[in-house]
C-alpha atoms as an extended CHARMM CRD file, in Angstrom:
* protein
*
        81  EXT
         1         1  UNK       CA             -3.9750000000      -11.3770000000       16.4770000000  PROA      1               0.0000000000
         2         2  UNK       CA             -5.4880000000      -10.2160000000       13.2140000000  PROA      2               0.0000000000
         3         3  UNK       CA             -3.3350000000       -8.8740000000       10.1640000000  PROA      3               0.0000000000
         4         4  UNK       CA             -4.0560000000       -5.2470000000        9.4680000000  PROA      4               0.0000000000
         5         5  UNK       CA             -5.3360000000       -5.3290000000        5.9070000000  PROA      5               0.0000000000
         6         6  UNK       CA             -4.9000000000       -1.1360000000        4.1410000000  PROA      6               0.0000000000
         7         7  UNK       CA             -5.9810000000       -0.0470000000        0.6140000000  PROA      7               0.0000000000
         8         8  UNK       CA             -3.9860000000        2.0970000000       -1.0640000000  PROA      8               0.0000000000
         9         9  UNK       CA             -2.4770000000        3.2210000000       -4.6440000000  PROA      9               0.0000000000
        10        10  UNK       CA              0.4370000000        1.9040000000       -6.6280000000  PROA      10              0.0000000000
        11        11  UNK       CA              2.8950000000        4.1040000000       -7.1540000000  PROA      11              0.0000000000
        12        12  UNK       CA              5.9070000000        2.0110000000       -8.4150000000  PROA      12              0.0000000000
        13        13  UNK       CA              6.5820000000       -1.6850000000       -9.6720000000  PROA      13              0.0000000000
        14        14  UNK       CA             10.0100000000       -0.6550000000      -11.0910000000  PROA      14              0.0000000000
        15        15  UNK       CA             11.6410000000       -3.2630000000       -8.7980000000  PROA      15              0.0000000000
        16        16  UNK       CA             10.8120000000       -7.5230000000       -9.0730000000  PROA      16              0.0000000000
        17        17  UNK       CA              8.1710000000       -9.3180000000       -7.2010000000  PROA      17              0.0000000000
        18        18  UNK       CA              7.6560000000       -5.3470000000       -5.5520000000  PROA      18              0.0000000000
        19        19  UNK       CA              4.8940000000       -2.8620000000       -5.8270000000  PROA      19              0.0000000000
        20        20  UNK       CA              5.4140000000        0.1590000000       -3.7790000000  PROA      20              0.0000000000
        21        21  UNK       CA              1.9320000000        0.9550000000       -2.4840000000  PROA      21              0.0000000000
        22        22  UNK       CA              0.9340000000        4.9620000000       -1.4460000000  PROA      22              0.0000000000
        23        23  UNK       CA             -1.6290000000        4.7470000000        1.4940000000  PROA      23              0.0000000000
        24        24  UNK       CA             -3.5740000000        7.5670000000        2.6090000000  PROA      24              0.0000000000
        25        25  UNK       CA             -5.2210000000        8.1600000000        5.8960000000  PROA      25              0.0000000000
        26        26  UNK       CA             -6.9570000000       11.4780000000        7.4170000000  PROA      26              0.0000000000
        27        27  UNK       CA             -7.6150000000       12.5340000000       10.8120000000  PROA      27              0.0000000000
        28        28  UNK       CA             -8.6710000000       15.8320000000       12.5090000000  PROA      28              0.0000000000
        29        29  UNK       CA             -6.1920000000       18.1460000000       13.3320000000  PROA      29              0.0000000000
        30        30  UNK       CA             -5.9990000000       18.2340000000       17.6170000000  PROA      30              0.0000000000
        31        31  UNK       CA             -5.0720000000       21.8490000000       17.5540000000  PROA      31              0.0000000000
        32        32  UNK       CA             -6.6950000000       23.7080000000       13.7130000000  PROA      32              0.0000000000
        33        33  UNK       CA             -9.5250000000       20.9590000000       13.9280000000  PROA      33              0.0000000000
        34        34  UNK       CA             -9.2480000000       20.6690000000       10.2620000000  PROA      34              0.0000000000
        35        35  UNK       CA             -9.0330000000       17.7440000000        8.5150000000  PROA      35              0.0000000000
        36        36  UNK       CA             -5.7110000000       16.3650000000        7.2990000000  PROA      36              0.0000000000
        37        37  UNK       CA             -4.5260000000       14.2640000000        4.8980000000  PROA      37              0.0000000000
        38        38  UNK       CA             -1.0620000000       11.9850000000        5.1900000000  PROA      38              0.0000000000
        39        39  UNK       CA              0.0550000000        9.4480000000        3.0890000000  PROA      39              0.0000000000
        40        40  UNK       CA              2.9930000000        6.3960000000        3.5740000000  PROA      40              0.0000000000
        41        41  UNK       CA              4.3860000000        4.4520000000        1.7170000000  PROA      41              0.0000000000
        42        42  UNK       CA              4.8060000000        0.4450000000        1.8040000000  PROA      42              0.0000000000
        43        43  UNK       CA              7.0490000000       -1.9440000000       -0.0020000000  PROA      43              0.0000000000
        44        44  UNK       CA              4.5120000000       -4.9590000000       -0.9470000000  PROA      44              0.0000000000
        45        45  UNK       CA              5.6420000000       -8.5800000000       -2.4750000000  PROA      45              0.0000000000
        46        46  UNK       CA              3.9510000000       -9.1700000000       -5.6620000000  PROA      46              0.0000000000
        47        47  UNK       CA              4.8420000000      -12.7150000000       -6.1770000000  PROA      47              0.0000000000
        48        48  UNK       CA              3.2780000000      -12.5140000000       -9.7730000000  PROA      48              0.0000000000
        49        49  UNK       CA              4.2800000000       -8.8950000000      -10.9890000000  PROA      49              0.0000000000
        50        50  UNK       CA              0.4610000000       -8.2900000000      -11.3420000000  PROA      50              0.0000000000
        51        51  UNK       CA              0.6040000000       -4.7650000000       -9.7420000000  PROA      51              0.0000000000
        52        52  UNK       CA              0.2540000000       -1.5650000000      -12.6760000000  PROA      52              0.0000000000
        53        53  UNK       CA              1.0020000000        1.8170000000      -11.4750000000  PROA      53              0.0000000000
        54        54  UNK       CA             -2.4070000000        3.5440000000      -10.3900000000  PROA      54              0.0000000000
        55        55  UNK       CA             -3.9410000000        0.5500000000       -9.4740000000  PROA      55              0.0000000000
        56        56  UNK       CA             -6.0630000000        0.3630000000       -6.6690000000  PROA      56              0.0000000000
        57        57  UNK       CA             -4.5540000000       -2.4820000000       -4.3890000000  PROA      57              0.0000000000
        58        58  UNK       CA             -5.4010000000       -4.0510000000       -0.5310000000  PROA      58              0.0000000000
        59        59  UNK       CA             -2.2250000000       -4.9190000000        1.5440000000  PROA      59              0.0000000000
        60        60  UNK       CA             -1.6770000000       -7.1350000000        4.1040000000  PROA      60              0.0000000000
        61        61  UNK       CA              0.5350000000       -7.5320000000        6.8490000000  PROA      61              0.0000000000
        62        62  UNK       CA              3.2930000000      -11.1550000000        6.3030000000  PROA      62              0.0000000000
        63        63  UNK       CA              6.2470000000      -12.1810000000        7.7490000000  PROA      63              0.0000000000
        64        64  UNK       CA              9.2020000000      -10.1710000000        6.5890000000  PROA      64              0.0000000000
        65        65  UNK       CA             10.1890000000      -11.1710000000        2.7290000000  PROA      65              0.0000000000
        66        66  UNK       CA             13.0650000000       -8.9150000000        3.1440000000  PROA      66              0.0000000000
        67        67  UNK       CA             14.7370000000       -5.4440000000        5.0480000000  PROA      67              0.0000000000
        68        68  UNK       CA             11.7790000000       -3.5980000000        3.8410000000  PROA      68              0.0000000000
        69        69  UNK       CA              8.9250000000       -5.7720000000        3.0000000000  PROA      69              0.0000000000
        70        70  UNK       CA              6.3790000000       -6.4230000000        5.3910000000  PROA      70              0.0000000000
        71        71  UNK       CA              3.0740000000       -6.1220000000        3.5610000000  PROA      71              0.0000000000
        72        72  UNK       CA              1.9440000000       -8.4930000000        0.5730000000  PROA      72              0.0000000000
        73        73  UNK       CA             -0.6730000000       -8.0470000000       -2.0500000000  PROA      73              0.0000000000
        74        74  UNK       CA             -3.8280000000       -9.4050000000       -1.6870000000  PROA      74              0.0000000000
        75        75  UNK       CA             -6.1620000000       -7.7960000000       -4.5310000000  PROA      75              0.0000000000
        76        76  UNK       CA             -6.3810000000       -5.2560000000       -7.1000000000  PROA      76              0.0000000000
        77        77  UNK       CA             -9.6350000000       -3.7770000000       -8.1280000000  PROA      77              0.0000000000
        78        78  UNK       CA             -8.5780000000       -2.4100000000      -11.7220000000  PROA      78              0.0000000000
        79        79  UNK       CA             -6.1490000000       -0.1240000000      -13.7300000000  PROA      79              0.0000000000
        80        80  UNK       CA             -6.8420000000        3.5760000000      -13.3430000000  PROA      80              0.0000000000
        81        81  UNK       CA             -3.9880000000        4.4130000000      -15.8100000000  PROA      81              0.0000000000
């Protein structure tokens, strides 16, 4: 099976070898048919501590590093900050 790759936005890197990464998604709303927007958030291992906050980074699913860690970083596209 595949590992689910996301995109999303740095938010923290506070802690070591972790960037905590904001992912967004939207859907239509099955009732107001609007469109919604709902972000989660994703502990990531950052083996090298490259991750700055606002940084646009991909994720991917790994074997668990640790009680919350189930994504590592794969790429960064640049510092928005």
């Amino acid at each position: 099976m595949p590992k689910r790759i996301m995109e999303g936005v740095v938010v923290s890197t506070k802690q070591d070898k972790t960037a905590i990464v904001r992912v967004e998604r939207t859907f239509t709303h099955p009732v107001m048919k609007k469109i919604v927007r709902r972000s989660k958030k994703y502990h990531a291992h950052d083996e090298g501590n490259v991750a700055v906050e606002g940084q646009i980074v991909t994720i991917q699913e790994c074997p668990p590093h640790s009680k919350l860690k189930r994504w590592e970083l794969v790429s960064g596209q640049g510092s928005d900050a």
